[in-house]
PDB file of N, CA, C and O in Angstrom:
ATOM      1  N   UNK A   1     152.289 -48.275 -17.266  1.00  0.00           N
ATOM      2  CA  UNK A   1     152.409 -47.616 -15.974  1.00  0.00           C
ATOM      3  C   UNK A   1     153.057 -48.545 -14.945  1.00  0.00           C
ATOM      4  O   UNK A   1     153.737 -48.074 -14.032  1.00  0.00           O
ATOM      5  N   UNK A   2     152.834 -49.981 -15.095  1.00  0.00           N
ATOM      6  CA  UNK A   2     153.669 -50.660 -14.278  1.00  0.00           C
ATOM      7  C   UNK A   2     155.282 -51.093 -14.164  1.00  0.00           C
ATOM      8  O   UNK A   2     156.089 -51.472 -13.315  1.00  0.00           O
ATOM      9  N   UNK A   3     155.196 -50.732 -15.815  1.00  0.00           N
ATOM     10  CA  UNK A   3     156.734 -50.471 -16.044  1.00  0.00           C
ATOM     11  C   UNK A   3     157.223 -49.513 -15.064  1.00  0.00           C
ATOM     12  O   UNK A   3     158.104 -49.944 -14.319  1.00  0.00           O
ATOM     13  N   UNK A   4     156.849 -48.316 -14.899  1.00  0.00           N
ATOM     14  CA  UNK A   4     157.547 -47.115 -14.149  1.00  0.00           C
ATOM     15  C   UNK A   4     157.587 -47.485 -12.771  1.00  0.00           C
ATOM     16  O   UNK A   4     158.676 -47.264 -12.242  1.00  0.00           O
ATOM     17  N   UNK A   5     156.407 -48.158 -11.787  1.00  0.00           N
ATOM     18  CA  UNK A   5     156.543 -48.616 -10.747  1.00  0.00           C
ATOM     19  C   UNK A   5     157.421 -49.439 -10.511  1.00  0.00           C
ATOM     20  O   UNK A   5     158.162 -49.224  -9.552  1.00  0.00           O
ATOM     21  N   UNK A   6     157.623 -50.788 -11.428  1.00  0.00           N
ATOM     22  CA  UNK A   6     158.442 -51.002 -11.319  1.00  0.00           C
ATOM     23  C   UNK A   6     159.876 -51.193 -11.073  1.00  0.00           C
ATOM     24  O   UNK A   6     160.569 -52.018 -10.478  1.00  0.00           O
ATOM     25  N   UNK A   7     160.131 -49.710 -12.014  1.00  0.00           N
ATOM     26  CA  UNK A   7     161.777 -49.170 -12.287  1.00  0.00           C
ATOM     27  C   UNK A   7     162.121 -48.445 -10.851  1.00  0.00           C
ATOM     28  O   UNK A   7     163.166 -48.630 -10.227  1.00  0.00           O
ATOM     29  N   UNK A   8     161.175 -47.690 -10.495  1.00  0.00           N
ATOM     30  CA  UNK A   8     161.159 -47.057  -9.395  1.00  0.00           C
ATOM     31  C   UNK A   8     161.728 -48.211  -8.183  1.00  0.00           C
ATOM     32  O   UNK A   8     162.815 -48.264  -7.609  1.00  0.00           O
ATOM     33  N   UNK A   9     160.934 -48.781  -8.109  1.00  0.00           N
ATOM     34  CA  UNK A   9     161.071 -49.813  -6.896  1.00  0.00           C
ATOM     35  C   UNK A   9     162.521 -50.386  -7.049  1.00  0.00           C
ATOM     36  O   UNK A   9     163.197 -50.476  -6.024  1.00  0.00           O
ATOM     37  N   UNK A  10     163.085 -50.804  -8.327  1.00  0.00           N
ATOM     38  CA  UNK A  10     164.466 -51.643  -8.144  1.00  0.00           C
ATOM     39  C   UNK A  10     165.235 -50.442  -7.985  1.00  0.00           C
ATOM     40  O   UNK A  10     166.271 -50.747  -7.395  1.00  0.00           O
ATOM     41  N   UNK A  11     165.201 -49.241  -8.238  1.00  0.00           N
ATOM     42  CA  UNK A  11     166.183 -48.302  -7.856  1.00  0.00           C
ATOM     43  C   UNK A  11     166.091 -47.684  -6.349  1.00  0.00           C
ATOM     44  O   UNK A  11     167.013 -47.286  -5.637  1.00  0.00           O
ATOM     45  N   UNK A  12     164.872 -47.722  -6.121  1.00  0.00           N
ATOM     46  CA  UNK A  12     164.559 -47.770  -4.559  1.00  0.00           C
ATOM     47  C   UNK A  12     165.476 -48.995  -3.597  1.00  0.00           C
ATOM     48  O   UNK A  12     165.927 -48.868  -2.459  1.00  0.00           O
ATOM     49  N   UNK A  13     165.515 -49.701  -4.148  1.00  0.00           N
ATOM     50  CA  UNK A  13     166.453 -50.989  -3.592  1.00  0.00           C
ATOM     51  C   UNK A  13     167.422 -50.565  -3.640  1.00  0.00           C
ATOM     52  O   UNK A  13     167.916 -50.117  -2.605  1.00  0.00           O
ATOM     53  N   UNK A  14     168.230 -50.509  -5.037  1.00  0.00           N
ATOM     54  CA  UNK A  14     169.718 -50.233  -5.224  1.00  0.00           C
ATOM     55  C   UNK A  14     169.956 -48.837  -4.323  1.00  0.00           C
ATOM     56  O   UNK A  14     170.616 -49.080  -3.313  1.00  0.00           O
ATOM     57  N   UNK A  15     169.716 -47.966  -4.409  1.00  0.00           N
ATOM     58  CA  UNK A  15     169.995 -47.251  -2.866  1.00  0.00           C
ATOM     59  C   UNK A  15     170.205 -47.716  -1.490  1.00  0.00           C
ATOM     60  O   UNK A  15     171.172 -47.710  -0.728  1.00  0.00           O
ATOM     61  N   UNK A  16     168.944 -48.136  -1.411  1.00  0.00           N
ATOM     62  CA  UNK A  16     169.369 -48.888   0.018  1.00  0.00           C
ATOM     63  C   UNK A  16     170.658 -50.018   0.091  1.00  0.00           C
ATOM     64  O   UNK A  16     171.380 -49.892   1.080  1.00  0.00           O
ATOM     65  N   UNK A  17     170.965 -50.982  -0.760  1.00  0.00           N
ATOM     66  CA  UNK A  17     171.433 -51.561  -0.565  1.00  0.00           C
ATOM     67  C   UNK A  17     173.116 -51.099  -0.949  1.00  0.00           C
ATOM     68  O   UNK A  17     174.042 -51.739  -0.451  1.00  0.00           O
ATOM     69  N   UNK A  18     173.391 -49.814  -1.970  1.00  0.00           N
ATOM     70  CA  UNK A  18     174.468 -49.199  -1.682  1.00  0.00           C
ATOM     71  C   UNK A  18     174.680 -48.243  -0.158  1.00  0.00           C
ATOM     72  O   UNK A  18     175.818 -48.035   0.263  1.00  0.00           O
ATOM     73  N   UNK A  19     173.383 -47.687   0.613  1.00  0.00           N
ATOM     74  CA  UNK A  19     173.760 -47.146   1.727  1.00  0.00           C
ATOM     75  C   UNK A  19     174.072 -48.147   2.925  1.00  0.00           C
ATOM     76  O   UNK A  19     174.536 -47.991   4.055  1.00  0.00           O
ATOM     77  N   UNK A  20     173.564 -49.383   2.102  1.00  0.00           N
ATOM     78  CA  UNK A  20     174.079 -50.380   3.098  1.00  0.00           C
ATOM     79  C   UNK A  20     175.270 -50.856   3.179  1.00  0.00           C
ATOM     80  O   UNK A  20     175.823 -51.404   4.132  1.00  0.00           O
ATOM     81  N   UNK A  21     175.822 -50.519   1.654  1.00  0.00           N
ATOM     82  CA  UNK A  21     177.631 -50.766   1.527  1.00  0.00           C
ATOM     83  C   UNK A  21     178.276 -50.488   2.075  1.00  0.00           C
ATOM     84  O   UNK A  21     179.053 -51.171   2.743  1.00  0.00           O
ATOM     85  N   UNK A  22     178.143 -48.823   1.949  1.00  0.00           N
ATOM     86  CA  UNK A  22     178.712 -47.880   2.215  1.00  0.00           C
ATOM     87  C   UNK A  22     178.997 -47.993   4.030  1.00  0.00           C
ATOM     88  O   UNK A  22     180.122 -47.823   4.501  1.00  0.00           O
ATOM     89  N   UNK A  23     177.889 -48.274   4.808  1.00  0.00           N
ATOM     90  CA  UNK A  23     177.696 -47.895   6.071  1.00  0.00           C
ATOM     91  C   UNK A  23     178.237 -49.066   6.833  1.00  0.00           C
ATOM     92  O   UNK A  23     178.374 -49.173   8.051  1.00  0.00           O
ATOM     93  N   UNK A  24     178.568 -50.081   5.708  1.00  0.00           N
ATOM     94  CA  UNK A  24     179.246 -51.445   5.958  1.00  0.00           C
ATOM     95  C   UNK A  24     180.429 -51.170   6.379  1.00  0.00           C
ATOM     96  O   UNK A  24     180.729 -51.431   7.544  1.00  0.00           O
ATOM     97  N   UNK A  25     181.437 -50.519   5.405  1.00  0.00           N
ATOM     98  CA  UNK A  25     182.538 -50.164   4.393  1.00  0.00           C
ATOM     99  C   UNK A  25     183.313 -49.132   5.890  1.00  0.00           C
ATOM    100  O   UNK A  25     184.466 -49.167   6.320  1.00  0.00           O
ATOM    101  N   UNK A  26     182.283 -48.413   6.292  1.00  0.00           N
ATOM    102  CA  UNK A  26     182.563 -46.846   7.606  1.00  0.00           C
ATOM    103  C   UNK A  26     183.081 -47.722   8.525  1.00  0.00           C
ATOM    104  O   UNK A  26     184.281 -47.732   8.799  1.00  0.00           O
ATOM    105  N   UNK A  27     182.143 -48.581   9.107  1.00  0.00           N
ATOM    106  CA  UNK A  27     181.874 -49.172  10.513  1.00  0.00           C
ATOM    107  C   UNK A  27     182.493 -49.959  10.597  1.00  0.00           C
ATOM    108  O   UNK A  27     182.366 -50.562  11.663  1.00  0.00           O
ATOM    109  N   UNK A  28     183.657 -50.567   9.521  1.00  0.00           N
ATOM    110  CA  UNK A  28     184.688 -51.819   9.357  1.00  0.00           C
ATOM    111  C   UNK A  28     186.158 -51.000   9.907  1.00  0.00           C
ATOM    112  O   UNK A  28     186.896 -51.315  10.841  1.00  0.00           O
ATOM    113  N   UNK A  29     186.247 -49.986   9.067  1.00  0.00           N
ATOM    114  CA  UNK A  29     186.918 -49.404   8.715  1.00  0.00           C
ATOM    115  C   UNK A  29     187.958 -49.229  10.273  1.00  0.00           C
ATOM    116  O   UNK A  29     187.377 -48.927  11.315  1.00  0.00           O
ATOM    117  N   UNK A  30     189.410 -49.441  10.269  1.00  0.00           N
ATOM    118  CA  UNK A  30     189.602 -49.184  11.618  1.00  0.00           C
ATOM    119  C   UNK A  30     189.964 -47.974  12.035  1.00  0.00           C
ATOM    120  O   UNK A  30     190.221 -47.150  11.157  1.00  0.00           O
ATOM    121  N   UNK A  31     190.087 -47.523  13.612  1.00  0.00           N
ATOM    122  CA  UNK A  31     190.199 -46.310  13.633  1.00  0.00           C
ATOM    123  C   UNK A  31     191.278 -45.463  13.607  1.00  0.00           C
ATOM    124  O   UNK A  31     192.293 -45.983  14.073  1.00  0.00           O
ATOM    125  N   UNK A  32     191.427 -44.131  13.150  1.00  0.00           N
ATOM    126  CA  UNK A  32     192.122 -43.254  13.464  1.00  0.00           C
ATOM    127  C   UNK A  32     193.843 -43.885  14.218  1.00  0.00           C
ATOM    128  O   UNK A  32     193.621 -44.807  15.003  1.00  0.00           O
ATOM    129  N   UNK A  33     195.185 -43.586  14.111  1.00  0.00           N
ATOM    130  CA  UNK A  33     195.850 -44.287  14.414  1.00  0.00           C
ATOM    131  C   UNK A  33     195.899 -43.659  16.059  1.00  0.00           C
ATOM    132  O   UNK A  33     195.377 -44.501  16.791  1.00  0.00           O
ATOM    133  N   UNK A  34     196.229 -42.799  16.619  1.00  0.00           N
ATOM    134  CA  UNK A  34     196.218 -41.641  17.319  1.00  0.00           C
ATOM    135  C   UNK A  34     195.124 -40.930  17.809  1.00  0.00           C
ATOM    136  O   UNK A  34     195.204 -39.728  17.557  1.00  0.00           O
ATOM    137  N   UNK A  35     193.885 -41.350  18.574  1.00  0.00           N
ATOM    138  CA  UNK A  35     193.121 -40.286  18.841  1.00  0.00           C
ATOM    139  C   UNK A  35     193.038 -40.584  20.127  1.00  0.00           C
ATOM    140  O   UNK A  35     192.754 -41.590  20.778  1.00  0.00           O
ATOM    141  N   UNK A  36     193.525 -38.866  20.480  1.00  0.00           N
ATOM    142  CA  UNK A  36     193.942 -38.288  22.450  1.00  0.00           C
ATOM    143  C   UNK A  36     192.120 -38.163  22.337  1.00  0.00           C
ATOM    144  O   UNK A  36     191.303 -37.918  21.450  1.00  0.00           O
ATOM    145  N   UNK A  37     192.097 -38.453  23.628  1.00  0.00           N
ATOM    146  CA  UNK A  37     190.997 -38.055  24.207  1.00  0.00           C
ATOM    147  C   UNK A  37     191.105 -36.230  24.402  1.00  0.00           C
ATOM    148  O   UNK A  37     192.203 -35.768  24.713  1.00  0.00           O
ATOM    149  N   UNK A  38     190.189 -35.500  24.245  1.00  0.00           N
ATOM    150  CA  UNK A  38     189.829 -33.993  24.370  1.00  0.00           C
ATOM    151  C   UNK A  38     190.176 -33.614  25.777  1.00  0.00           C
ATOM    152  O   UNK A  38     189.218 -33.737  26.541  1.00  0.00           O
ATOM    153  N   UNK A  39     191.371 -33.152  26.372  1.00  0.00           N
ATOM    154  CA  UNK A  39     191.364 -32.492  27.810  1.00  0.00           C
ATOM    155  C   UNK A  39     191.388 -31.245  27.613  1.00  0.00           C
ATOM    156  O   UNK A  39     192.231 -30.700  26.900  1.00  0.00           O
ATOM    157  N   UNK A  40     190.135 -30.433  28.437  1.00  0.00           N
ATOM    158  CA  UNK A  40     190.460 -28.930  28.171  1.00  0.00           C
ATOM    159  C   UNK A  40     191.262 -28.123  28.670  1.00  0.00           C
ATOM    160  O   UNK A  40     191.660 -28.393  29.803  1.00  0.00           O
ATOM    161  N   UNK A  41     191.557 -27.394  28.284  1.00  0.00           N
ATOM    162  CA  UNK A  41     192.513 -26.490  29.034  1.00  0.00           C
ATOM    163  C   UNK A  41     191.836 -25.995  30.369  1.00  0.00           C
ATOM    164  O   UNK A  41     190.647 -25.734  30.552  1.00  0.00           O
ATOM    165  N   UNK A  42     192.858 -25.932  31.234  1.00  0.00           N
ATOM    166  CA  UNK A  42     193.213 -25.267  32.894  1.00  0.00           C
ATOM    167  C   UNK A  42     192.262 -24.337  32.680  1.00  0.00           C
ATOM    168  O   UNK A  42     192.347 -23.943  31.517  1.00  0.00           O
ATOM    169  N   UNK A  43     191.024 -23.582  33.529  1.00  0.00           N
ATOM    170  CA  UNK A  43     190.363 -22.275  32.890  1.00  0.00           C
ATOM    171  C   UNK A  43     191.474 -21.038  34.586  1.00  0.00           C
ATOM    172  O   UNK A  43     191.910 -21.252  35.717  1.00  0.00           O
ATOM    173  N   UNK A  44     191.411 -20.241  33.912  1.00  0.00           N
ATOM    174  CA  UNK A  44     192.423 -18.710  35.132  1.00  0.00           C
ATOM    175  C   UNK A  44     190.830 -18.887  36.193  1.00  0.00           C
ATOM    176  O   UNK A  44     189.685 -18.660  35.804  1.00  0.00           O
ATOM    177  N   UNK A  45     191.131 -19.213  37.160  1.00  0.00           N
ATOM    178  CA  UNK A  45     189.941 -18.375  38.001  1.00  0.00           C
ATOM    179  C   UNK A  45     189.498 -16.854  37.778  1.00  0.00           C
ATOM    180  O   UNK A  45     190.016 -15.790  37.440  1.00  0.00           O
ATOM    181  N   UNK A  46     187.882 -17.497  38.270  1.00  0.00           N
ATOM    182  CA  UNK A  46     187.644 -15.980  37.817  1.00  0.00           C
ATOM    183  C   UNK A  46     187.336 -15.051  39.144  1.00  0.00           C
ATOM    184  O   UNK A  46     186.926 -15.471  40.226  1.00  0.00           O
ATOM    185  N   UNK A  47     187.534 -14.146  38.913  1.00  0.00           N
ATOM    186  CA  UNK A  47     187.953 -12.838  39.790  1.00  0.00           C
ATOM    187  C   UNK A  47     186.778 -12.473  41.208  1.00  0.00           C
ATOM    188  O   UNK A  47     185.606 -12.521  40.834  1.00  0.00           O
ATOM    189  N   UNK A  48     186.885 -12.273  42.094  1.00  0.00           N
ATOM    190  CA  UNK A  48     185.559 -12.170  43.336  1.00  0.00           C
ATOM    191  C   UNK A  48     185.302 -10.737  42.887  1.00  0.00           C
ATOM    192  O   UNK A  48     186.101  -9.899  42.470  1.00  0.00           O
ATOM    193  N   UNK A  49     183.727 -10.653  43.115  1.00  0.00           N
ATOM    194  CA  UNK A  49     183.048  -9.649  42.962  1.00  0.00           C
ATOM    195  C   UNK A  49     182.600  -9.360  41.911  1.00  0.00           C
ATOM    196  O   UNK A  49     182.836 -10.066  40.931  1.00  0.00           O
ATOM    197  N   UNK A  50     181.689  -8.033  41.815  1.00  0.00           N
ATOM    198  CA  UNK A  50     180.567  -8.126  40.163  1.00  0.00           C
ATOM    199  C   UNK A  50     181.828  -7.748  39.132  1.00  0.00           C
ATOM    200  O   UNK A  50     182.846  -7.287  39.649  1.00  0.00           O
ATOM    201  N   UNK A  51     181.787  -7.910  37.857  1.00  0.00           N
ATOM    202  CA  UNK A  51     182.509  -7.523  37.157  1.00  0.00           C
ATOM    203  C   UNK A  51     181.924  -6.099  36.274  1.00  0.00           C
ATOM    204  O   UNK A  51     182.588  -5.382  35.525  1.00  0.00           O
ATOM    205  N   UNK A  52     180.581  -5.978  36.611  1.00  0.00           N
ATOM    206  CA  UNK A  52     179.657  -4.883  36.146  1.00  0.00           C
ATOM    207  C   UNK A  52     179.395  -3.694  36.411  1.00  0.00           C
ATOM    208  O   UNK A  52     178.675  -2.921  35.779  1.00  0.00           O
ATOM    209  N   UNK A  53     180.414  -3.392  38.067  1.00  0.00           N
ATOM    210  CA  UNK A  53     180.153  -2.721  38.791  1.00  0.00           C
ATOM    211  C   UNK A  53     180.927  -1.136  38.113  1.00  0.00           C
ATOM    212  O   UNK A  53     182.067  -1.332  37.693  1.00  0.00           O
ATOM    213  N   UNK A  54     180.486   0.143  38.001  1.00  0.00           N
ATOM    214  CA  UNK A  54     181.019   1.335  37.848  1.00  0.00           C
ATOM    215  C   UNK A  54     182.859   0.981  37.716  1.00  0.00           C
ATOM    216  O   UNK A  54     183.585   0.865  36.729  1.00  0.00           O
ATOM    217  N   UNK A  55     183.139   0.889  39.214  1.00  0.00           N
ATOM    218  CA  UNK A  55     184.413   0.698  39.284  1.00  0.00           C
ATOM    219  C   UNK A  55     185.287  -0.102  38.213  1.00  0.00           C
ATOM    220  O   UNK A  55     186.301   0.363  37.691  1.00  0.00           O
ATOM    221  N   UNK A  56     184.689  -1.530  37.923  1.00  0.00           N
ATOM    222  CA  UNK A  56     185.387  -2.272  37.324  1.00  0.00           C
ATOM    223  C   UNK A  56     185.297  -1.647  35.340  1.00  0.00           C
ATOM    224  O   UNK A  56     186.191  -1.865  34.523  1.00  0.00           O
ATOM    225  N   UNK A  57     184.133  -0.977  35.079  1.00  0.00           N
ATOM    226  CA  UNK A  57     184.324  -0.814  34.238  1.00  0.00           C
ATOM    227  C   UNK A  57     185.467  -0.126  33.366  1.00  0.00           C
ATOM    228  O   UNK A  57     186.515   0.077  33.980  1.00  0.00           O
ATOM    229  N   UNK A  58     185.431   0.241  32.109  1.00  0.00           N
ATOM    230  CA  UNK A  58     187.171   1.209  31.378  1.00  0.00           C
ATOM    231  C   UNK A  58     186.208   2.472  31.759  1.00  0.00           C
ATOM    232  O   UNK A  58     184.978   2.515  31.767  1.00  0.00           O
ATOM    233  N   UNK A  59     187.188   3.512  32.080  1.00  0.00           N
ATOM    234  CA  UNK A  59     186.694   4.680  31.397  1.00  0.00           C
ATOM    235  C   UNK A  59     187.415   5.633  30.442  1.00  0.00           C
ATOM    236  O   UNK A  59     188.624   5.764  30.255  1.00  0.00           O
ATOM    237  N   UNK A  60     186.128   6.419  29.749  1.00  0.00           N
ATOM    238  CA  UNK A  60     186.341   7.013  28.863  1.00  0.00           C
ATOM    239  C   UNK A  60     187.916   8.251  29.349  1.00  0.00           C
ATOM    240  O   UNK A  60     188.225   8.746  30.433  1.00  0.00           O
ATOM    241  N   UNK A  61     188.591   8.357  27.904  1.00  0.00           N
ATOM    242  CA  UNK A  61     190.182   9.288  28.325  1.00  0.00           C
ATOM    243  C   UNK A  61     189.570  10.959  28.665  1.00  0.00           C
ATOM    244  O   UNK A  61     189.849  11.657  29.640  1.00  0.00           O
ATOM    245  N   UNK A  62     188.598  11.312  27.427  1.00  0.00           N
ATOM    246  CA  UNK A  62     187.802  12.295  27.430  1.00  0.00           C
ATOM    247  C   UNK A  62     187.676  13.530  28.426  1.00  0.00           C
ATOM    248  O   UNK A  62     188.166  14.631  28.679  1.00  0.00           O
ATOM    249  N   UNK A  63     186.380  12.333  28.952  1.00  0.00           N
ATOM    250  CA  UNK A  63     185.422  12.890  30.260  1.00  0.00           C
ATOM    251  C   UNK A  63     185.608  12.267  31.340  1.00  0.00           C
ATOM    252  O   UNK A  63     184.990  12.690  32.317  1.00  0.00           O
ATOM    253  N   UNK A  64     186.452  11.152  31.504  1.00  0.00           N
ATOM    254  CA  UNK A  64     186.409  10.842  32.791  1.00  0.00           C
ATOM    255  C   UNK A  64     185.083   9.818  33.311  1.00  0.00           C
ATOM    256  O   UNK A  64     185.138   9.516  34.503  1.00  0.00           O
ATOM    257  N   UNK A  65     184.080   9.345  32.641  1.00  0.00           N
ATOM    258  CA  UNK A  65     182.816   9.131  32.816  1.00  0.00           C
ATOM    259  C   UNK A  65     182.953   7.616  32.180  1.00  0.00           C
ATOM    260  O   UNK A  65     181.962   6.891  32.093  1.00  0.00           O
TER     261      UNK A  65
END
């Protein structure tokens, strides 16, 4: 049974110490040749008054309603 604890534990290591490679390997790594900073687009102003109101809504071709 101590065999298995054992095995467990050195593979418990070897993980860590490959996520430690790995996270080595990222964080070295240099960056991107080209990266713009995110500017958003211009937004249209938006319009005075409710937009909810009867008036503003579509109406139906129908009924008129």
């Amino acid at each position: 049974m101590g065999v298995v604890w054992l095995v467990v534990a050195v593979l418990c290591v070897a993980a860590g110490v490959a996520l430690l490679v790995v996270d080595r390997r990222r964080s070295a790594a240099p960056p991107p040749p080209s990266v713009e900073p995110h500017v958003p687009a211009p937004r249209e102003p938006e319009p005075d008054g409710d937009l909810f109101t009867p008036e503003a809504l579509p109406r139906h071709p129908e009924n008129g309603s």
